[in-house]
C-alpha positions as CSV (number, residue, x, y, z in Angstrom):
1,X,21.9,18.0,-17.3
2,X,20.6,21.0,-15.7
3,X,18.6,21.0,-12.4
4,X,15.0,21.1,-13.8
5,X,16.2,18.0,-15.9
6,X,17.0,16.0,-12.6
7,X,13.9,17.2,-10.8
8,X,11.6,16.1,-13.8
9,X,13.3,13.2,-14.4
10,X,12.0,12.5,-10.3
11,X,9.0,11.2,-8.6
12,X,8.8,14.8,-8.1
13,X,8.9,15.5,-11.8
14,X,5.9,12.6,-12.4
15,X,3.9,14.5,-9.9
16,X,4.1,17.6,-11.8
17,X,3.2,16.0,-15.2
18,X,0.0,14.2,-13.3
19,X,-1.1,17.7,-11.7
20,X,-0.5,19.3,-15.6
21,X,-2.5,16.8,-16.6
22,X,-5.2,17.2,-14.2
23,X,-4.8,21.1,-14.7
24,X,-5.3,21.1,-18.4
25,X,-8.2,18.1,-18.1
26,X,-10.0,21.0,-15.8
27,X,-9.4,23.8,-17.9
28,X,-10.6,22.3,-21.0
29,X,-13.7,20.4,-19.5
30,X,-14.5,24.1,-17.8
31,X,-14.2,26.0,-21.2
32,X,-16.4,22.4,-22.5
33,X,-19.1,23.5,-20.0
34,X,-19.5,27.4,-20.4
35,X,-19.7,26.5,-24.4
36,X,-22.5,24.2,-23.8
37,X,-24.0,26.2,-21.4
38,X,-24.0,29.2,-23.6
39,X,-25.3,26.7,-26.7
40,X,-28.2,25.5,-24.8
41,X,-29.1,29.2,-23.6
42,X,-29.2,30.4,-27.0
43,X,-30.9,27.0,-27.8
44,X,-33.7,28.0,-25.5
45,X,-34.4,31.1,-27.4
46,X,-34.6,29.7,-31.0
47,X,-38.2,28.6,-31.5
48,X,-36.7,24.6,-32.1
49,X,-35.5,25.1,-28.3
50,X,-33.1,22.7,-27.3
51,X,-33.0,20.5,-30.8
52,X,-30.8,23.6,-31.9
53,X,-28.2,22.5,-29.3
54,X,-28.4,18.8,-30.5
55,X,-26.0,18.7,-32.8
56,X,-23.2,20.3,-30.6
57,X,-24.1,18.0,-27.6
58,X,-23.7,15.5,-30.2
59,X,-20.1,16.7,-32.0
60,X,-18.9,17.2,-28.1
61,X,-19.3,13.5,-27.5
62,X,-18.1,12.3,-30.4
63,X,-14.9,14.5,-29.5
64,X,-15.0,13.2,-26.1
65,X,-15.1,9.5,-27.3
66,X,-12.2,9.9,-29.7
67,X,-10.0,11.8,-26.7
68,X,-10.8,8.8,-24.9
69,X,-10.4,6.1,-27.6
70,X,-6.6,7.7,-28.4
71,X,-6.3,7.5,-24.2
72,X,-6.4,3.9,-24.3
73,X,-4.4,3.0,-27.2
74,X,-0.5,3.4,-26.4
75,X,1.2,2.5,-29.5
76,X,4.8,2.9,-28.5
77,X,4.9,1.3,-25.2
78,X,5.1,-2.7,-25.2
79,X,3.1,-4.3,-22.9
80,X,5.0,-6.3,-20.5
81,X,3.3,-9.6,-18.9
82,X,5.8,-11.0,-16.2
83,X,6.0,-14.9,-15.3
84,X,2.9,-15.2,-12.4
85,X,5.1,-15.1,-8.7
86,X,4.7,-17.8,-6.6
87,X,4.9,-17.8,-2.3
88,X,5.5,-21.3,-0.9
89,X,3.3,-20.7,2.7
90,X,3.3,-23.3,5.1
91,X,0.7,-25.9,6.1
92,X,0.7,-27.0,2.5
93,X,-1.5,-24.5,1.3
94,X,-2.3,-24.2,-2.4
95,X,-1.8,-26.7,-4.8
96,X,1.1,-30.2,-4.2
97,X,4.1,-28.3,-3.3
98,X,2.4,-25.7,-1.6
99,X,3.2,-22.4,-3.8
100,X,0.2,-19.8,-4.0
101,X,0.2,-17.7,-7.0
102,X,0.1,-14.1,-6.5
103,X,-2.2,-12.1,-8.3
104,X,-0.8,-8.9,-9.5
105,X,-3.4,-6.5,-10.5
106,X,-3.0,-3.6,-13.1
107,X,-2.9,-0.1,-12.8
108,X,-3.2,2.4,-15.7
109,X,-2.8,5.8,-15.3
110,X,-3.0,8.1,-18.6
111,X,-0.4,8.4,-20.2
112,X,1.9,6.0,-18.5
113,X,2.3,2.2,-19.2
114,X,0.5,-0.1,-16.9
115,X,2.2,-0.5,-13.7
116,X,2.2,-3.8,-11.6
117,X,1.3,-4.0,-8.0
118,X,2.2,-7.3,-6.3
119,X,0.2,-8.7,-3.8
120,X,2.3,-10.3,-0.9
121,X,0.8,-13.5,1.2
122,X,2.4,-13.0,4.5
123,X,2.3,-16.3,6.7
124,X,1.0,-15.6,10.1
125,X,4.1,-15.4,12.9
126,X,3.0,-18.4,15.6
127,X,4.5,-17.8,18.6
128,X,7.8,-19.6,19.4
129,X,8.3,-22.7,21.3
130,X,11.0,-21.5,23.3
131,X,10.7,-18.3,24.0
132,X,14.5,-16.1,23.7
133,X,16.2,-15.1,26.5
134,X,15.5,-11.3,25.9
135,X,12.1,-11.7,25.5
136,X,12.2,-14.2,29.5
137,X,14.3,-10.5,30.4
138,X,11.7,-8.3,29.2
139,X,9.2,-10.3,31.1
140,X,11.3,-10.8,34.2
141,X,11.2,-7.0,34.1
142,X,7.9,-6.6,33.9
143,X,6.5,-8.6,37.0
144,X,9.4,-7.7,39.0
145,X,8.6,-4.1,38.9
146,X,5.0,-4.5,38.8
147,X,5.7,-6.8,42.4
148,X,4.9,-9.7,41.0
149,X,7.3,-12.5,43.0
150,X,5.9,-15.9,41.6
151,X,5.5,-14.4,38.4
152,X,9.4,-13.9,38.2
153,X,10.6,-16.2,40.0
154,X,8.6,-18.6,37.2
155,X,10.1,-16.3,34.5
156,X,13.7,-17.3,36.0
157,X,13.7,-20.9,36.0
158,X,12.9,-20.9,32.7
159,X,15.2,-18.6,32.0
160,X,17.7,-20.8,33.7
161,X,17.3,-23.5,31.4
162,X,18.7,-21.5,28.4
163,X,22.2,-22.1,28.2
164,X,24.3,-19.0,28.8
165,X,21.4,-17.7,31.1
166,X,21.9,-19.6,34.3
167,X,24.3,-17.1,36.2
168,X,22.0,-14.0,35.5
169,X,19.4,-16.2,36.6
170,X,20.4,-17.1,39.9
171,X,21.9,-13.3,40.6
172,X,18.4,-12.2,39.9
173,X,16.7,-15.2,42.0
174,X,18.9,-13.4,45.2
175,X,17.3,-10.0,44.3
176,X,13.9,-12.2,44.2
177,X,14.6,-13.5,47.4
178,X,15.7,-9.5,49.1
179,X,12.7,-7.9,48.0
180,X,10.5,-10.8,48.7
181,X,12.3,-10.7,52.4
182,X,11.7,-6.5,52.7
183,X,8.0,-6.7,52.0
């Protein structure tokens, strides 16, 4: 396989084939434009004015309508239909068991087969009833720089109920007590 093989074979290689697409839709719909313009010009100086231009306005949309029509039908390309997803959410929301389908909405884009966005029910984070012991740290830290005594001192007694934590604890209770002394 040569290189421009692998790189169209790539998300880079479906970006180039949407921006061709977009290129060539531009160019035609342009050239579309300046032939209509120039059919309802002359149009204007026929003495049936603009029901001279009628039937290209009309032979344009019909051309238009069956670009579009062969758009929308993809012969080749089955049309896959997953099983609907479920998310079990707490608080028993949704239906006995508590399992929320998820809707999954569908995406065309010419020329390519739908694609299928999932939609993902996060359940809200409630805060823990025991906090960890980095997160009692992180908040020792805090009020003991921002000279905040009682604040840490608080933080360490809970702290000191965690198993594991008591010794850092009560070394940090002694640096409690220095500063406290020094101001």
């Amino acid at each position: 396989m040569n290189p421009l093989d692998w790189i169209m074979k790539g998300r880079f290689g479906a970006a180039a084939r949407a921006g061709a697409g977009f290129v060539t839709v531009s160019i035609v719909g342009a050239i579309g434009l300046v032939v209509l313009a120039i059919v309802m010009w002359a149009a204007s100086l026929t003495p049936f004015g603009l029901w001279a231009a009628l039937p290209v306005i009309a032979a344009a949309g019909l051309v238009a309508f069956a670009l579009w029509r062969q758009g929308q039908t993809v012969p080749d390309v089955p049309r896959q239909h997953p099983a609907p997803l479920s998310l079990s959410l707490p608080g028993g929301v949704g239906g006995a068991d508590g399992a929320v389908p998820i809707q999954t909405p569908r995406v065309k884009l010419i020329g390519m087969p739908a694609a299928l966005v999932a939609r993902v029910h996060r359940p809200i984070a409630e805060a823990p009833a025991i906090p960890d012991a980095d997160a009692l740290k992180r908040r020792f830290d805090q009020a003991f720089a921002a000279g905040q005594f009682d604040d840490a001192d608080r933080v360490l007694k809970e702290l000191a109920l965690l198993p594991g934590q008591a010794e850092w604890a009560l070394r940090k209770q002694r640096l409690v007590r220095q500063q406290r002394a020094r101001s």
